[in-house]
KOLSEFI-561206 format. One record per residue (C-alpha): residue number from 1; z, x, y. Coordinates in steps of 0.05 Angstrom, whole numbers, m for minus. Layout:
<nodes>
seq,zz,xx,yy
NUM,Z,X,Y $
...
</nodes>
This chain:
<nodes>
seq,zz,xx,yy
1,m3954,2587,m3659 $
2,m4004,2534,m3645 $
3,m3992,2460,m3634 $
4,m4005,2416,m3700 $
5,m4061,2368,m3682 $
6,m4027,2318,m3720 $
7,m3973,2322,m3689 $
8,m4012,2319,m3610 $
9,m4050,2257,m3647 $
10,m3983,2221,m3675 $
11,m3957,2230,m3601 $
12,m4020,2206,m3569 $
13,m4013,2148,m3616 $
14,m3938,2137,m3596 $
15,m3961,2137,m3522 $
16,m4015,2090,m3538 $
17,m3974,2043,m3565 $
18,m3923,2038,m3513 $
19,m3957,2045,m3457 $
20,m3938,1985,m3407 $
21,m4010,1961,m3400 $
22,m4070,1934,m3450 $
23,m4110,1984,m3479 $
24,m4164,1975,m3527 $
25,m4208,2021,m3568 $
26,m4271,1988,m3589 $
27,m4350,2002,m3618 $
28,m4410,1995,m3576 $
29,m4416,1912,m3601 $
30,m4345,1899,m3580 $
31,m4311,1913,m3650 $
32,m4236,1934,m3645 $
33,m4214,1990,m3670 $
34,m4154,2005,m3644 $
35,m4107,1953,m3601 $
36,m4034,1969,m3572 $
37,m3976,1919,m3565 $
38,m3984,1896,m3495 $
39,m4066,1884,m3511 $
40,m4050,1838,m3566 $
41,m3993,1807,m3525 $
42,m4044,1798,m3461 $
43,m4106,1773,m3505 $
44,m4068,1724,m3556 $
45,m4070,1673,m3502 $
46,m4146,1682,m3496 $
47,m4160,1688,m3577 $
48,m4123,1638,m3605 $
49,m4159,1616,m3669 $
50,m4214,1672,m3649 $
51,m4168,1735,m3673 $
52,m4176,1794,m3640 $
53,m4229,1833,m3690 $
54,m4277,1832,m3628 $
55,m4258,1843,m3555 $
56,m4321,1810,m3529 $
57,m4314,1749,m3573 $
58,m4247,1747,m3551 $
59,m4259,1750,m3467 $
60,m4320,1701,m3474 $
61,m4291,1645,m3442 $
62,m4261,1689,m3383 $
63,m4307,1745,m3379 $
64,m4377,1730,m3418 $
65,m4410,1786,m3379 $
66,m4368,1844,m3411 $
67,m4424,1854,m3467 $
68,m4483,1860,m3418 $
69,m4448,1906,m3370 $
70,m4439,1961,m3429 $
71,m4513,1954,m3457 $
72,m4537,1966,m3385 $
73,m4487,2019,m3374 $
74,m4533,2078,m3396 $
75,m4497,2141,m3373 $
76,m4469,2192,m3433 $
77,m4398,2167,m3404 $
78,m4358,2143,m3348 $
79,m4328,2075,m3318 $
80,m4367,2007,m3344 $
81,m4335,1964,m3296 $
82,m4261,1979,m3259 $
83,m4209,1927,m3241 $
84,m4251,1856,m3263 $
85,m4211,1797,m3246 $
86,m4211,1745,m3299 $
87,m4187,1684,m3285 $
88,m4151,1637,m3339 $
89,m4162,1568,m3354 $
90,m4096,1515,m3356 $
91,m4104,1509,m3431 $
92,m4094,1582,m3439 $
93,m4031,1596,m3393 $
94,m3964,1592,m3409 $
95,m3904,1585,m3359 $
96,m3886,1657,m3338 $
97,m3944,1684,m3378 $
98,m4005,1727,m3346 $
99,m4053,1684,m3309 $
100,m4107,1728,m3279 $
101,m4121,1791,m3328 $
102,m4157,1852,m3298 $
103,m4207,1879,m3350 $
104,m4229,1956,m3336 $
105,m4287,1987,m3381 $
106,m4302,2058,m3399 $
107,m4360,2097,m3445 $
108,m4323,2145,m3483 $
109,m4380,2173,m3518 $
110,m4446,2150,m3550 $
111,m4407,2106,m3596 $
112,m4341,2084,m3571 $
113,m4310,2050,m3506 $
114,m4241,2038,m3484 $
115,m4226,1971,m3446 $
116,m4155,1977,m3403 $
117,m4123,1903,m3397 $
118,m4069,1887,m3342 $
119,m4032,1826,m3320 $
120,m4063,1823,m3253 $
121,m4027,1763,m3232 $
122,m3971,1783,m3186 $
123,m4023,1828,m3154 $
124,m4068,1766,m3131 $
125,m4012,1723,m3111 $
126,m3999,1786,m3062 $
127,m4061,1775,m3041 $
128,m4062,1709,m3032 $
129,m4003,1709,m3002 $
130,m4027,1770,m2944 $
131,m4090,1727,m2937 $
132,m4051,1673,m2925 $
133,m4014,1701,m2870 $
134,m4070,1729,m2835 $
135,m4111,1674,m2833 $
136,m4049,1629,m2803 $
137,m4040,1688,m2759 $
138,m4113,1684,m2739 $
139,m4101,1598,m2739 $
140,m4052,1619,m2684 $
141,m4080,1671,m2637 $
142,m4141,1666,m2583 $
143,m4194,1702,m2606 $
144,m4207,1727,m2531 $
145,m4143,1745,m2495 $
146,m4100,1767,m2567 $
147,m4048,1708,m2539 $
148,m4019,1656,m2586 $
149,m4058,1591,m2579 $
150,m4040,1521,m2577 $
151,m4020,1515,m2649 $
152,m3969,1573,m2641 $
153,m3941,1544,m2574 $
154,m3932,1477,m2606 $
155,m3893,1494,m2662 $
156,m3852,1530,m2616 $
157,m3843,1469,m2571 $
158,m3825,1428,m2630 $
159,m3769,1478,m2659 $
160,m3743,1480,m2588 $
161,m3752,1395,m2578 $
162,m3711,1379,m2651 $
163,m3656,1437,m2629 $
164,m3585,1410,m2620 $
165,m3570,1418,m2541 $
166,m3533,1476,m2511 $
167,m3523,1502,m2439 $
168,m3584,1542,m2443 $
169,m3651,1496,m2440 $
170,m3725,1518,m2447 $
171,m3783,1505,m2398 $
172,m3858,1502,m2397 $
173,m3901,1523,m2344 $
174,m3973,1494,m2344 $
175,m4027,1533,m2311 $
176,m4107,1521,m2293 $
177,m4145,1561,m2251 $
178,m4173,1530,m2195 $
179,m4240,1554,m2177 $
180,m4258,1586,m2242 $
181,m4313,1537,m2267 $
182,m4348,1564,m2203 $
183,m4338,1636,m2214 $
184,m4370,1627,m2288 $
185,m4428,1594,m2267 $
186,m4433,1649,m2215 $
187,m4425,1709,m2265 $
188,m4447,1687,m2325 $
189,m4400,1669,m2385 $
190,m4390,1752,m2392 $
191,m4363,1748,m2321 $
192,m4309,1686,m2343 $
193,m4294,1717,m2399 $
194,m4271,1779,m2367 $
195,m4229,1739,m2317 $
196,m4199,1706,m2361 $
197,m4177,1765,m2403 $
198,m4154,1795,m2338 $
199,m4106,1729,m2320 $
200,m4081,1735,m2391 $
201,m4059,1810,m2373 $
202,m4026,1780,m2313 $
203,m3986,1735,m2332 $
204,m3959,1780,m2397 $
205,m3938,1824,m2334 $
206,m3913,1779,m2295 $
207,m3851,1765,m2348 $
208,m3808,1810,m2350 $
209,m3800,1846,m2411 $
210,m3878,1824,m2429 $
211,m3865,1790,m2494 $
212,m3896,1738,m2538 $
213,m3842,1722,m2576 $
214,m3781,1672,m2576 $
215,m3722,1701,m2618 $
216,m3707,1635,m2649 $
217,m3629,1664,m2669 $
218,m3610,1680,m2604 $
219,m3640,1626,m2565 $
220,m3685,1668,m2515 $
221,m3751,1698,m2505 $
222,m3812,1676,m2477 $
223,m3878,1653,m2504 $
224,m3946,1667,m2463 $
225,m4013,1635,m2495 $
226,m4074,1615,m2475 $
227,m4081,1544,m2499 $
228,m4160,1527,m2484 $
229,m4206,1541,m2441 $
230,m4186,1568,m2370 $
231,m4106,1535,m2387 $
232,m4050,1580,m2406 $
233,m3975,1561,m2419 $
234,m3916,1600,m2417 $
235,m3853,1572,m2460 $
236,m3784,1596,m2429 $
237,m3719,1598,m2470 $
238,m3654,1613,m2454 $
239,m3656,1587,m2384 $
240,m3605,1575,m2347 $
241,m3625,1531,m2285 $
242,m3689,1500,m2270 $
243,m3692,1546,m2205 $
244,m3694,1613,m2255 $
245,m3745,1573,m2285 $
246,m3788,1562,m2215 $
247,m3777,1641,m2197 $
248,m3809,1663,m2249 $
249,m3871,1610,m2232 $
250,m3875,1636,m2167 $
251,m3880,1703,m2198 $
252,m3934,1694,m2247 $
253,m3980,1650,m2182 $
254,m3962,1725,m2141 $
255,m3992,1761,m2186 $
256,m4051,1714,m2213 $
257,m4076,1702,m2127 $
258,m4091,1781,m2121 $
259,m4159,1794,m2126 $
260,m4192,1810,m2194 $
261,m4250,1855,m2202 $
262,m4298,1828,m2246 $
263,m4376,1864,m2250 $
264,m4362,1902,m2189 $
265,m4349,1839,m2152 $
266,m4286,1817,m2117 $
267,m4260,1750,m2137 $
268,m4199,1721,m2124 $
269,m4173,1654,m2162 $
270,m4110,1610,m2145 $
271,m4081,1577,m2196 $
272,m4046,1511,m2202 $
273,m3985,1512,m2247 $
274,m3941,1452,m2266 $
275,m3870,1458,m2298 $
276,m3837,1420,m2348 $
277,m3756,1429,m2346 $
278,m3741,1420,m2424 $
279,m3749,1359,m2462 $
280,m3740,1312,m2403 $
281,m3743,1253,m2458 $
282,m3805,1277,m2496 $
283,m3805,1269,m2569 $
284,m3851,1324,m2587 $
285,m3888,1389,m2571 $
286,m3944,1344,m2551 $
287,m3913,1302,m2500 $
288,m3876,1359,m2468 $
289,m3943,1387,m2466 $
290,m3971,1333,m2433 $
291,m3909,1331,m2387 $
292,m3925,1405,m2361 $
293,m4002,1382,m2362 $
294,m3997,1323,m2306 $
295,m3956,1363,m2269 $
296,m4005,1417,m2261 $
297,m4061,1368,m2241 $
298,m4009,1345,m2183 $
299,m4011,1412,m2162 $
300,m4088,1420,m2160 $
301,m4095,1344,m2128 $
302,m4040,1376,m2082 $
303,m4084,1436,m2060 $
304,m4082,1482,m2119 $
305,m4042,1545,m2119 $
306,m3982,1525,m2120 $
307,m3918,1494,m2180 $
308,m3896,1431,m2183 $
309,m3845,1410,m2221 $
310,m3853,1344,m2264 $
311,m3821,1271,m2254 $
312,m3830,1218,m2287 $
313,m3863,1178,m2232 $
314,m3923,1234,m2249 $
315,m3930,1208,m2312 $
316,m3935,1137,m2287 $
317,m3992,1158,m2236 $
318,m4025,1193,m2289 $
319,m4033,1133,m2336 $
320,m4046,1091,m2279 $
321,m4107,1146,m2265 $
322,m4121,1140,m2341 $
323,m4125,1061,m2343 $
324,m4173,1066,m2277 $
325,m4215,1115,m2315 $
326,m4229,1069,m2371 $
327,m4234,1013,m2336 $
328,m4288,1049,m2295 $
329,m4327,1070,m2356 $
330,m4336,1000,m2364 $
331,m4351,971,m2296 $
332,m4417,1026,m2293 $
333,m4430,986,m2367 $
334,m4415,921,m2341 $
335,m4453,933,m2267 $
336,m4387,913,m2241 $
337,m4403,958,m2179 $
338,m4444,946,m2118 $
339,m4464,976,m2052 $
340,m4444,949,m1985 $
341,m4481,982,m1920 $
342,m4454,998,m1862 $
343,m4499,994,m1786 $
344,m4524,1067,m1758 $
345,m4537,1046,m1690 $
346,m4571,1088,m1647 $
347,m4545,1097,m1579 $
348,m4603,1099,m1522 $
349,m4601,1131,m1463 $
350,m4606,1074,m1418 $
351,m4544,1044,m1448 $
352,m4573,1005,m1493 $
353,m4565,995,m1571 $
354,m4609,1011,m1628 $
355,m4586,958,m1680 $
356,m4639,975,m1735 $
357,m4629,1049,m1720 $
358,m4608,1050,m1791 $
359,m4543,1034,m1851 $
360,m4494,1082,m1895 $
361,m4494,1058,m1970 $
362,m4424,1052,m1994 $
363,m4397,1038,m2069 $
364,m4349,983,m2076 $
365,m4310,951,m2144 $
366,m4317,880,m2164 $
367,m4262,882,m2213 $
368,m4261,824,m2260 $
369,m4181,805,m2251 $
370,m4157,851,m2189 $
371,m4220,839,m2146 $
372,m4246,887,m2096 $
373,m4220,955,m2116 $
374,m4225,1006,m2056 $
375,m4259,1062,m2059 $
376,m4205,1108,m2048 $
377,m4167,1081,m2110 $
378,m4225,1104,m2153 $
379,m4273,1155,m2123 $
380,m4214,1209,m2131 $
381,m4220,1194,m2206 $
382,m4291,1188,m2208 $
383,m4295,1261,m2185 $
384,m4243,1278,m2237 $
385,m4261,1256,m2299 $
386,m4342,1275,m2290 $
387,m4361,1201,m2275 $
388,m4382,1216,m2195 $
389,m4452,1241,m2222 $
390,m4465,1169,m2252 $
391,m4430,1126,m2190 $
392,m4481,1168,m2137 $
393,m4539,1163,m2176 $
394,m4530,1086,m2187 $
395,m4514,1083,m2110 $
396,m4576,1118,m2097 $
397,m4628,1079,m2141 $
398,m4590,1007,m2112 $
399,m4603,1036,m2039 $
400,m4671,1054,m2051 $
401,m4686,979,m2076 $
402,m4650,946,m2032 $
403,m4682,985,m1976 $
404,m4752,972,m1993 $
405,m4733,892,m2004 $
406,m4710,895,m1928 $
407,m4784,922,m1905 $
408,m4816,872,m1946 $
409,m4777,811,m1915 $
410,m4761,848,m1847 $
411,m4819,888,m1836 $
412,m4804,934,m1764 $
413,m4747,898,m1759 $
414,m4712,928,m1811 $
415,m4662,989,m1814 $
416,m4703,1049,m1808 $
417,m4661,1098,m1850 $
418,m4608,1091,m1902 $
419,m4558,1148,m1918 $
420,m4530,1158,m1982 $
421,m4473,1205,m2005 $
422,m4478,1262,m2045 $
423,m4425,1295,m2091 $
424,m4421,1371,m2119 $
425,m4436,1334,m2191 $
426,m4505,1311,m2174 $
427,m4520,1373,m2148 $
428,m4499,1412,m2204 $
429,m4530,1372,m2251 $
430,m4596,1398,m2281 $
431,m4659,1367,m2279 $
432,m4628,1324,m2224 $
433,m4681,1331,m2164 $
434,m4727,1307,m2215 $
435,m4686,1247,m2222 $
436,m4694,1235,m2147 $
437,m4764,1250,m2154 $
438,m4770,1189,m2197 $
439,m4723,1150,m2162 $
440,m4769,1148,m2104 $
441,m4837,1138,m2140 $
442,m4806,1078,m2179 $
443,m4778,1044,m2118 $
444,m4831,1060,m2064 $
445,m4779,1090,m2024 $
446,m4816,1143,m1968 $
447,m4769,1205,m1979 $
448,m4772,1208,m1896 $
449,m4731,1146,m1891 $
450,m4673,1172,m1939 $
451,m4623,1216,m1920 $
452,m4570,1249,m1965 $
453,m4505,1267,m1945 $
454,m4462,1322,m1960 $
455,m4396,1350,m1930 $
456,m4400,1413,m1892 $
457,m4346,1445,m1948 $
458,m4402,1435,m1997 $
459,m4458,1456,m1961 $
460,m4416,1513,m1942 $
461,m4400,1535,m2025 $
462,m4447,1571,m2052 $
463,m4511,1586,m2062 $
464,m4527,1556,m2113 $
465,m4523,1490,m2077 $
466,m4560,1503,m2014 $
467,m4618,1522,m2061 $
468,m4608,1454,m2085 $
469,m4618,1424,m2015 $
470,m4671,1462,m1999 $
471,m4704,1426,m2058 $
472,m4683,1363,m2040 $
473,m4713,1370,m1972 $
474,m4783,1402,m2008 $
475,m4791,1324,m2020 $
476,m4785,1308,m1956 $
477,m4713,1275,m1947 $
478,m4669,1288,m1897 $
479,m4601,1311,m1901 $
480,m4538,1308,m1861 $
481,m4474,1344,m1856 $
482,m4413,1295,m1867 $
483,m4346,1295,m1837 $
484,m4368,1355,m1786 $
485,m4305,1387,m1772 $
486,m4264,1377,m1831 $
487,m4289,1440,m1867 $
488,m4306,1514,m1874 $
489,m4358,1513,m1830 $
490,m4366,1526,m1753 $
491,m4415,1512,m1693 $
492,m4428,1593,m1699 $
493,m4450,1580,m1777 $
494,m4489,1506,m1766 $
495,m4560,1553,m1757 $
496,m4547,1575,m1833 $
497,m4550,1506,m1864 $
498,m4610,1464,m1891 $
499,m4586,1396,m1834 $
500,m4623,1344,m1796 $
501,m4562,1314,m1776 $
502,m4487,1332,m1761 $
503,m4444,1276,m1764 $
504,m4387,1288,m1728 $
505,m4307,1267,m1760 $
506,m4271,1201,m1742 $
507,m4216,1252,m1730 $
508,m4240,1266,m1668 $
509,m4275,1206,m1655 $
510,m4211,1171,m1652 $
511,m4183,1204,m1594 $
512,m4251,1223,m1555 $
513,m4223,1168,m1498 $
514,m4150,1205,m1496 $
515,m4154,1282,m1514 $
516,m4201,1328,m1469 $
517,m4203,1373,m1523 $
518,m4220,1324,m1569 $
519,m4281,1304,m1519 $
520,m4300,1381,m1507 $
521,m4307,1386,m1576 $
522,m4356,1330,m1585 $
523,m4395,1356,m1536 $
524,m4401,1434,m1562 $
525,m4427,1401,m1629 $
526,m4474,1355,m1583 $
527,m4496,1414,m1553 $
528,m4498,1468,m1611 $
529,m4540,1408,m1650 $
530,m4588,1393,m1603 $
531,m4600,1469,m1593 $
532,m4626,1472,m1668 $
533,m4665,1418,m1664 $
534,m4609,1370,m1699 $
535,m4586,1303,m1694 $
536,m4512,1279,m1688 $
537,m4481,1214,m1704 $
538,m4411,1188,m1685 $
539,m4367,1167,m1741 $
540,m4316,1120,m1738 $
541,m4315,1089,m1667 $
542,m4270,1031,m1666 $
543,m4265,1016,m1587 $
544,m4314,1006,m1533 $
545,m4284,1066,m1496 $
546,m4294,1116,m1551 $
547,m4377,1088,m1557 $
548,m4379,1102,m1476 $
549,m4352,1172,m1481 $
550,m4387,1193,m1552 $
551,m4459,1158,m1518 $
552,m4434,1205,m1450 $
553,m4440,1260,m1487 $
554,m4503,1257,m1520 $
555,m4490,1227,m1585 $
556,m4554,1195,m1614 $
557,m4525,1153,m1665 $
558,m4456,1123,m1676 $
559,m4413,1083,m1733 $
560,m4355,1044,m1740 $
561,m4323,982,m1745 $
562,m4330,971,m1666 $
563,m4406,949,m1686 $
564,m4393,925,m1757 $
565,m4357,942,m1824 $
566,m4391,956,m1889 $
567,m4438,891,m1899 $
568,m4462,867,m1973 $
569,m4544,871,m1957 $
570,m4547,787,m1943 $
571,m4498,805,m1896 $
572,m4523,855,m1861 $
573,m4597,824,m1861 $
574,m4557,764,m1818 $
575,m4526,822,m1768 $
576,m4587,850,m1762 $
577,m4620,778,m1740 $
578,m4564,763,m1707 $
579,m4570,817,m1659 $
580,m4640,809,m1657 $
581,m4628,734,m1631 $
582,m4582,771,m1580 $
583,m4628,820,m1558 $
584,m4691,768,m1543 $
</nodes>
C-alpha cells in the first residue's frame, strides 16, 4: 500500500514547523508564504511595526541586498547566497536575544525560494574569540625565530615580580651577540637572518628539556625569546641558587661560540650575556629587564663572550654613562668641545730636533659646571651610543682650519702635518669620503699635509674598510697605523695594509731604556717599516733616555709629554716660537 501524500505533506509540515532553525518559504518579490516558529521568533526583532508579509521588506535594514541577489540569480535552481552574516543594530537587540542572523537563499523553482535564518551569534563570538587569540598569539611571537617576543617575556617577568617569595627564585639571562652587526653587513640581511635563526636553535638546545614555557602552578620552566634585534632572553624559574643559574649561562655561551654555517661560509659569533638573579629590588618586568640589560653591556665593555652577573653599582655606572650621553648630545649643540694638539717632532739624524715636524689633534670637554672632561670619560660613550661619527668629523673640519690659520700667520714655520684620528663609524658611514672631499676644498687644506689615523685592529677588520682607506688615500692623504702593537696585526702582515706611517705603542715606548726586548722590538718595526717604504713615529716618550734609545734606533718622529703635552693652538703657536727663539 502506498504512502498518502497527505499524510508525507502533514509530516513535512510538522518538520517544518519544528525545525530548530528559520525557514521561510517565499515568491520571487519576497512575499511570504510560508514561515515556521523560530523564523518569526528570529525576524520579529527586525519587523517590528513592518510585519512579516514580506521577507525582503523585513531584512532591509540588515540585509538590503537580498532582493538584488535573487533577480541576478538566473539559474533554473540552486543556492542564492549561503551563510550571509547580518549584523543587528542596538535598537533591535534584546539581552540574550540573536545578534548576528545568518541569512541563506535558495531558487526552488521558477517561482518560489526558500530563505534559511539562524542565530549566528554564538558562532561569531567563536570567532572572535579564535581571532582574538591568534592575533595576541601573533602580538607575542617573533616573526623570524617562532620564539616569544618581548611582550610574552614581560608578562612573564611581571607574574614572576608580583609572586609572593618562596625558596625557589627566577633569573634572567641577557644576551647580544658581539660581532653580528659585522657579519650582516658582510652577508647581506639574508645572511643575519639566518644566524640569527640559527642562535635561536641554540639556545632552545642549550636548556634542557627545550621548552618555551613556564608552568606558572608549579613554579618552574623556562622561557627562551628573542626580544629585538640580535638580543635574546632566557627567563629561569624554579631556581635554586644563583650558581644553577650561571651553569646554565655558561652552557647556552658553549654552544652559541661554535661556529655557524651561514651561505657556505664559516662564521663564528661570541656572545655577551648578562644575568639578573630575580627581582633584586625591581618593581617590574621592565626594570628587571633593564637589570639583565646593563649587565650584558658590562660583559661586552668587558671583552664580550662571557656572563656577568648584575650589581647594583652596574646600574649606577650605567646612568652615570646615560647622563654623559646626554650631556654630550648637547656639548656637540653647544660647541662645548675643542681640539688641543699635541708636537710630532721629528728626530734628525744628527741629533737634532724637528720642532715643526708636525701636531696630533685631540678632542677635549669644556663642560659648563665640571670643567675639562677627559677624554677617556667620554670617548668610550661616544663610540657607544653612535655619537663618535659626529666628535671625528667635528675634530677633523676644526684641524683642517686651524691648520691652514697656522700657515697663514707662520708661513714655513709652521707644523708641517697634522694627524687626526679615525673611528670604525666614520668609516662606515656612507657618503663619508665625500664629506672629507669637501672638508678639504672648503678649508684649503692640501690632502698631503693631513694624515688620518687608524688602529692596526681596524685596519686589520675587514674589507670593507681597507677599501675605504684606499679611498681616502685616492685624495691624496696619508694614513697611519695607531697604537702598533696593540692589535691583530704583525710585522709579517704590515706589507698588506694601505700605511705611510706605523706609530709604534707607548707600551713599549715606556720601557725602551729598561727591557732589551722591549728595544729589539722597536727596532724590528724600525726596520720592517723602513723596508716598505714607511715611516715610524714614537708614541709616548716621557724621559730623555727613552728619546735617545727610540732616535738610536731609527725612529723618525717621536711624541710625548717629554717635548710637550696636548697644547690649545695659541699655545702651541708660543711652543713652536719658543723653540724657534731657542734654535736661532
Amino acid at each position: 500500500m502506498l504512502p498518502d501524500p497527505s499524510d508525507a505533506y502533514e509530516a513535512l509540515v510538522q518538520f517544518l514547523y519544528r525545525a530548530p532553525i528559520g525557514l521561510a518559504q517565499i515568491a520571487r518579490d519576497g512575499a511570504v508564504d510560508m514561515l515556521n516558529p523560530m523564523a518569526s521568533n528570529l525576524l520579529m526583532p527586525v519587523a517590528r511595526s513592518s510585519g512579516l508579509d514580506n521577507l525582503f521588506t523585513v531584512l532591509a535594514p540588515i540585509a538590503p541586498q537580498l532582493p538584488e541577489l535573487a533577480l541576478a540569480f538566473t539559474e533554473p535552481s540552486g543556492v542564492i547566497c549561503e551563510g550571509l552574516r547580518a549584523t543587528l543594530p542596538p535598537d533591535m537587540t534584546a539581552p540574550g536575544g540573536p545578534q548576528v542572523l545568518a541569512i541563506s537563499l535558495m531558487k526552488l523553482d521558477a517561482e518560489r525560494l526558500m530563505a534559511v535564518i539562524t542565530d549566528a551569534t554564538l558562532e561569531v563570538q567563536r570567532e572572535q574569540e579564535t581571532l582574538s587569540r591568534r592575533l595576541r598569539n601573533a602580538a607575542r611571537t617573533d616573526a623570524l625565530t617562532r620564539m616569544p617576543n618581548r611582550e610574552a617575556v614581560r608578562e612573564q617577568l611581571g607574574r614572576l615580580v608580583a609572586r609572593p617569595a618562596s625558596n625557589a627564585e627566577f633569573a634572567v639571562l641577557f644576551m647580544n651577540c658581539d660581532r653580528f652587526r659585522q657579519i650582516n653587513d658582510t652577508l647581506g640581511q639574508a645572511g643575519g637572518d639566518a644566524l640569527l635563526v640559527q642562535v635561536a636553535d641554540r639556545i632552545r638546545g642549550a636548556l634542557r628539556p627545550p621548552n618555551d614555557r613556564i608552568d606558572s602552578a608549579s613554579g618552574t620552566g623556562q622561557l627562551a625569546a628573542r626580544v629585538g634585534g640580535d638580543e635574546f632572553v632566557v627567563v629561569l624559574d624554579g631556581m635554586r641558587s644563583r650558581e644553577d643559574a650561571e651553569r646554565v649561562a655558561g652552557r647556552i655561551l658553549d654552544a652559541l661560540a661554535l661556529p655557524y654555517r651561514i651561505q657556505g661560509h664559516e662564521v663564528v659569533c661570541g656572545t655577551s650575556l648578562g644575568l639578573a638573579w630575580g627581582a633584586e629590588g625591581a618593581r617590574d618586568a621592565d626594570q628587571v629587564l633593564r637589570n639583565a640589560g646593563i649587565a650584558m653591556v658590562e660583559a661586552k665593555r668587558a671583552g664580550g663572550a662571557r656572563h656577568l652577573v648584575f650589581e647594583t653599582a652596574m646600574r649606577e655606572r650605567a646612568e652615570h654613562r646615560a647622563d654623559i650621553e646626554a650631556e654630550l648630545r648637547q656639548a656637540l649643540a653647544e660647541e662645548q668641545l675643542f681640539v688641543v694638539y699635541q708636537p710630532v717632532v721629528g728626530l734628525l739624524a744628527d741629533g737634532g730636533t724637528d720642532h715643526a715636524a708636525g701636531v696630533e689633534a685631540l678632542v677635549r670637554w669644556r663642560h659648563p659646571n665640571r670643567g675639562i672632561v677627559p677624554p677617556i670619560e667620554f670617548i668610550g660613550i661616544a663610540e657607544e651610543c653612535g655619537l663618535i661619527g659626529a666628535l671625528g668629523d667635528f675634530v677633523l673640519e676644526r684641524s683642517c682650519r686651524d691648520f691652514m690659520d697656522w700657515r697663514a700667520r707662520l708661513g714655513s714655520g709652521a707644523p708641517r702635518l697634522i694627524a687626526v684620528n679615525l673611528s670604525r663609524a666614520q668609516l662606515g658611514q656612507p657618503g663619508w669620503i665625500d664629506s672629507v672631499r669637501r672638508i678639504l676644498q672648503a678649508s684649503g687644506m692640501p690632502p698631503e699635509q693631513l694624515q688620518l689615523e687608524v688602529t692596526e685592529s681596524l685596519a686589520a677588520q675587514d674589507h670593507c674598510i681597507q677599501q675605504r682607506l684606499h679611498e681616502l688615500k685616492a685624495l691624496g692623504i696619508q694614513l697611519a697605523l695607531d697604537d702598533f702593537g696593540t692589535g691583530y696585526s704583525s710585522l709579517s702582515s704590515l706589507h698588506l695594509l694601505p700605511v705611510d706611517t706605523v706609530k709604534i705603542d707607548r707600551s713599549f715606548v715606556s720601557q725602551a731604556d729598561t727591557s732589551h726586548h722591549h728595544r729589539v722590538l722597536i727596532e724590528a718595526t724600525v726596520k720592517v717599516a723602513q723596508s716598505l717604504g714607511m715611516k715610524t713615529v714614537a708614541e709616548g716618550i716621557e724621559t730623555q733616555s727613552q728619546a735617545d734609545v727610540v732616535r738610536a734606533q731609527g725612529c723618525a718622529k717621536g711624541q710625548g709629554y717629554f717635548y710637550s703635552r696636548p697644547l690649545p693652538s695659541d699655545g702651541l703657536l708660543e711652543w713652536l716660537a719658543s723653540h724657534e727663539e731657542v734654535a736661532a
